[in-house]
N, C-alpha and C positions, 0 to 999 in steps of 0.2 A: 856684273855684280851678282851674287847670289842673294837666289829669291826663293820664298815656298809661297805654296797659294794655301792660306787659311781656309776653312770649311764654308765661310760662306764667300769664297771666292777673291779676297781683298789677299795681292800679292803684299810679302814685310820684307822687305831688304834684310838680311843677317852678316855679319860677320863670325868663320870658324878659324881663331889663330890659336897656333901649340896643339901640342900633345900631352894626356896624362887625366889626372882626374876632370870633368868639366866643370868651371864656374861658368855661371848664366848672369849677365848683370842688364837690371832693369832703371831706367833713370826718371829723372823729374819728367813734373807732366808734359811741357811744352817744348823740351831739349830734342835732341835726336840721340842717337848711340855715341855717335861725336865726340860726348860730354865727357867719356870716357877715355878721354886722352892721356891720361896719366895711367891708367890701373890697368886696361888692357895690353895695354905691352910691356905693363911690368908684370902680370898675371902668366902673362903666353910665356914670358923670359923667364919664368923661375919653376918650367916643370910641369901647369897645369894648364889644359885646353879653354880656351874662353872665347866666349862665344856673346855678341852684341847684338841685337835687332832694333831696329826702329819702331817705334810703335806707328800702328794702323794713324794716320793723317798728318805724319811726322817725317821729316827727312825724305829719304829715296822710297821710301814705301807707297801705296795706294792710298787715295785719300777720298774713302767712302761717307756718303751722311750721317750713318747712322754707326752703332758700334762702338760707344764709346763707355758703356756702362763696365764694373768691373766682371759681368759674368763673363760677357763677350771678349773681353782683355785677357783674363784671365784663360780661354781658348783659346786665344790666339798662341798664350806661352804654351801651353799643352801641344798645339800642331808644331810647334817649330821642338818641344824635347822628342815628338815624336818622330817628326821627319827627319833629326838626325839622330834618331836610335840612342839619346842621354842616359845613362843609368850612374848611379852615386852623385847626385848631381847637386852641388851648391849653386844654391841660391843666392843671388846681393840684389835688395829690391831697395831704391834709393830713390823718397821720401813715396810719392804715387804708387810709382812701383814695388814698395812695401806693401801697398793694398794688394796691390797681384798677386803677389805672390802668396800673401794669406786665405785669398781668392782660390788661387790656382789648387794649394792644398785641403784647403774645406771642398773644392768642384773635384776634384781629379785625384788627392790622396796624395801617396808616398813610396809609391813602386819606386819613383825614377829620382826622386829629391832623399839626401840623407841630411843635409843640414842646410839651415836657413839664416841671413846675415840681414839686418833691417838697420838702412845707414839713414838718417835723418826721416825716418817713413813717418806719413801722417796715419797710420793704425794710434791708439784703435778708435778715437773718434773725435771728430774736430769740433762740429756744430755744438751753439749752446743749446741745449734741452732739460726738462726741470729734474732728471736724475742727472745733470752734466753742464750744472749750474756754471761753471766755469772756462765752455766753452766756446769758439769765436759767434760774434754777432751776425747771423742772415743775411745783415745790411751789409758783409763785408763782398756775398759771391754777386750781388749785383753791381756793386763798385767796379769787384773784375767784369764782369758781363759787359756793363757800356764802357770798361776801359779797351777793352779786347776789338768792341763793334767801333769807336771814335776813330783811336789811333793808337792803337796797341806797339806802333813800334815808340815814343814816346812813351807810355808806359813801362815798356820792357827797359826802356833805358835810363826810366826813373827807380828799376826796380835795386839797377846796380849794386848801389850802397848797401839797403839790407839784404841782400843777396850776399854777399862776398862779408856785409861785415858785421850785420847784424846792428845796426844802426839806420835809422829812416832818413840822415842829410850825411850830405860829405862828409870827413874829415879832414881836419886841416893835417893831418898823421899820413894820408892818404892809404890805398885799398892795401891789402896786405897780397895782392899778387900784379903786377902790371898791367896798365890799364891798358895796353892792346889785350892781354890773356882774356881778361876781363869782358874788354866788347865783341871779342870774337865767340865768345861762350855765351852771352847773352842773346847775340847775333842770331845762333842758330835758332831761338825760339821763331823768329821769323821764317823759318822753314817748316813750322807745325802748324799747319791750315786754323783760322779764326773758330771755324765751328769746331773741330777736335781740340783748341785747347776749354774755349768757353765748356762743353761740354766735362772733357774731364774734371776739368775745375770742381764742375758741379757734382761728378761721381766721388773725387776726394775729400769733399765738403762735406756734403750730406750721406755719406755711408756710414754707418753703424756696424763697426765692425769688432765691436768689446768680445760678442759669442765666440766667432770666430776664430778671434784670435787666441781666447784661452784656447783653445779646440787643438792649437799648434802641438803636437808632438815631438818632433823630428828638433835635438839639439840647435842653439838659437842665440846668435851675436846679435845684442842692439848696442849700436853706435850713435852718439846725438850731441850736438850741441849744444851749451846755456846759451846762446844768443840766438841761436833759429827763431826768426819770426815768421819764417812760411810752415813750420810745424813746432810751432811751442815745445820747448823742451820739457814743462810740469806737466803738458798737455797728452804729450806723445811718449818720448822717451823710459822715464821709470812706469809708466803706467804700461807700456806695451811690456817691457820686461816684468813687470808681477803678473801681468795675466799669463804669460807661457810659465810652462812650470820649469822645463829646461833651459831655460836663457841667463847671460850673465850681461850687464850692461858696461859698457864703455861709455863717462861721461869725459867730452875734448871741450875743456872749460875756455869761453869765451868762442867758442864757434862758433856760426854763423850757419845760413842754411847750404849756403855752397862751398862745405869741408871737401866735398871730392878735391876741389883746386885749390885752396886756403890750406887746408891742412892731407895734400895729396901723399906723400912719403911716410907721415903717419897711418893716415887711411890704410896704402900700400900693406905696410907692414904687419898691422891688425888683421887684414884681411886673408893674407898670407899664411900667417900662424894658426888663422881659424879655421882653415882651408885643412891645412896640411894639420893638426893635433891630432 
């Protein structure tokens, strides 16, 4: 399997499939590249190189203590555009991995990125604070915290439903994708080491990332949900699209926060078009 070794020594698993322009796709905080079972091989099959890595304490990669902040993330994307020499390079940062990626551009700039895709991203800031009066509750990342330390795989697999539907119980309609698709995609969060996800939790929680992201330059897809509850849609979505000045948003009405697989052949297609305009 191919690996690079980041700068301070933590080897990432990558995947390089196709030829052509490169897409870089970044995912949720506790998934692996995995997640990207739909987009990546429709991405490689239609002309354009893509490229997947795991994030540092996740999946096939090294699972170091520390490192989980978005400076250090955000280097990590920078050693692997480096190590395979990326230039014109799209970005898809999918919901965490939206932080990165606006990370990666405020740290590192735009030699090698010409445009930037942010599909359900928690940019540009979640937490409530008294300019952000409408932000999520404090009490919510320590719910995750001892959900994560108890027994995080009950957890993850209460997480299911508003996952996939954007509702907090079953429905009696059932999930809008099959429920193997479903627990094998949940599944893998059990491959992202306890202290790496509690930790990023806490990097996508409490980062303040409004400067930053107006700061975006470089042409800019936001894609999002009205039912996302792992990044509020009033929260995240129109609010990260007014602060870039170049962005246009795509609202997928009644989504949910896992559209990668719920609404995959739309995603596809969107992404494709924004790739290639």
């Amino acid at each position: 399997m191919p690996h690079l070794t980041a700068r301070d020594g933590t080897r990432l698993h990558y995947s390089d499939w196709g030829a052509g322009r490169p897409v870089v796709l970044l995912g949720v905080a506790m998934a692996d590249s995995r997640m990207w079972e739909f987009q990546a091989p429709f991405l490689a099959g239609n002309g354009l190189r893509c490229i997947t890595y795991d994030r540092r304490g996740s999946g096939r990669s090294d699972v170091p203590w520390d490192g989980y902040d978005y400076d250090t993330l955000a280097d990590d994307l920078a050693d692997l555009l480096d190590h395979l020499d990326l230039r014109d390079a799209v970005l898809v940062g999918y919901a965490v991995g939206g932080g990165e990626c606006v990370r990666y551009l405020s740290r590192h700039g735009t030699d090698r990125v010409s445009k930037l895709a942010l599909v359900a991203s928690t940019t540009p800031f979640l937490l409530n604070a008294p300019d952000n009066p409408d932000g999520l509750d404090p009490a919510l990342l320590d719910q995750v915290e001892q959900a994560i330390r108890t027994d995080r795989a009950a957890w993850l697999d209460a997480l299911t439903w508003p996952f996939f539907t954007g509702r907090p119980d079953p429905d009696p309609q059932g999930l809008p994708i099959s429920g193997q698709l479903a627990g094998w995609l949940i599944n893998l969060c059990l491959d992202t080491s306890p202290r790496a996800g509690t930790e990023v939790y806490r990097t996508l929680f409490t980062t303040d990332q409004r400067a930053e992201t107006a700061a975006v330059t470089v042409p800019t897809l936001v894609i999002h949900g009205t039912a996302d509850l792992g990044a509020p849609y009033a929260l995240c979505g129109p609010r990260t699209a007014e602060l870039i000045p170049d962005s246009r948003l795509l609202t997928y009405e009644g989504a949910a926060h896992g559209l990668f697989a719920t609404h995959a052949e739309r995603l596809n297609a969107d992404l494709l078009a924004f790739v290639k305009e």
